[in-house]
N, C-alpha and C positions, 0 to 999 in steps of 0.2 A: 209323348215319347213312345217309340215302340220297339220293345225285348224279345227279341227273338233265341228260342232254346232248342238245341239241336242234340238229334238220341243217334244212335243206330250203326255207330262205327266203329270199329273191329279190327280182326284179325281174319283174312278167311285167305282158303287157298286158291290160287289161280282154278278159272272153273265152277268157283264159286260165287256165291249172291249176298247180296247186302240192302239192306231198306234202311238208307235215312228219312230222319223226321224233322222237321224245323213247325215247332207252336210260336205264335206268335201273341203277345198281348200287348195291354196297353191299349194307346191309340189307335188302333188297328183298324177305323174308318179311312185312315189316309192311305191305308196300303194298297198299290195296286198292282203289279207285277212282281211277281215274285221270282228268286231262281235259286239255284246250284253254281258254287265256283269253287275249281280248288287250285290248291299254288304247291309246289315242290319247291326245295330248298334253291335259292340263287335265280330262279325265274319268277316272272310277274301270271299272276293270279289270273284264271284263264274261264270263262264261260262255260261249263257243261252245260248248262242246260234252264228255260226259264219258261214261263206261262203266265199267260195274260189272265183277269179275273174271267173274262168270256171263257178259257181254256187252248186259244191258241198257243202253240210250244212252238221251241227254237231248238235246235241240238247242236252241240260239234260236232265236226266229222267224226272225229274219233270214236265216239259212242252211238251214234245214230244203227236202231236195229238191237241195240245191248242193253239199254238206259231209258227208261220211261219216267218223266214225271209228270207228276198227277196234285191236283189241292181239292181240300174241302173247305169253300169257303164260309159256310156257318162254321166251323170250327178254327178257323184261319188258321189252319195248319197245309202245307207243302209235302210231299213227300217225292224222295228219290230211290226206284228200285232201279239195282242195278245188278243186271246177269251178266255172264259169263266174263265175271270179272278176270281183266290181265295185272301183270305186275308192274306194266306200264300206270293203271289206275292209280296206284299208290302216290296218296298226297292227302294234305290236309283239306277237307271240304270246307266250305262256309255256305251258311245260308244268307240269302240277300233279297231286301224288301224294299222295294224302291215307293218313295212319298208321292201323292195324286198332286197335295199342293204346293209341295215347296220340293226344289232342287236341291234335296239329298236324298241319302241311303241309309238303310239299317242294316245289318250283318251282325250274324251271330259269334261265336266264342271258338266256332271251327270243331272237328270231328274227325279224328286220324283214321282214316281208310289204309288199312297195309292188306298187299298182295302176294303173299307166297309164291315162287317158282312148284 
């Protein structure tokens, strides 16, 4: 099994910056792609952003230019900086560990990112 724990979310004001973090333990030989998704109330949970162990990334439009993620994978930890946050951003993130061998997902406990006008 593998537990994924997420820090770094907040209150900031539009304009502002935020760094999540997602550690990850456990079985953490079977993790391979890791990413960022967050969901707002009444809509389905939506991609920001993900990287491959090599470091290939993926972005939404919405963030591409704004939103960097980065991992360190001796310490199989993820991270998402994110500049010049809008108040569109505001939602709850999760972080997500997709398995090498078997067809499922890990996701963490989510992390409220709110956006000030």
């Amino acid at each position: 099994q593998v537990q994924l724990v997420e820090s770094g979310g907040g209150l900031v004001q539009a304009g502002g910056s935020l760094r999540l973090s997602c550690a990850a333990s456990g079985r953490i030989f079977s993790i391979g792609t890791m990413g960022w998704y967050r969901q707002v109330p009444g809509k389905q949970r939506e991609l920001v952003a993900d990287i491959t162990r090599g470091g290939t990334t993926d972005y939404a439009d919405s963030v591409k230019g704004r939103f960097t993620i980065s991992r360190d994978n001796a310490e199989n930890t993820v991270y998402l900086q994110m500049n010049s946050l809008k108040p569109e951003d505001t939602a709850v993130y999760y972080c997500n560990a997709r398995s090498v061998f078997y067809d499922n997902d890990f996701w963490g406990q989510g992390t409220q990112v709110t956006v000030s006008s």
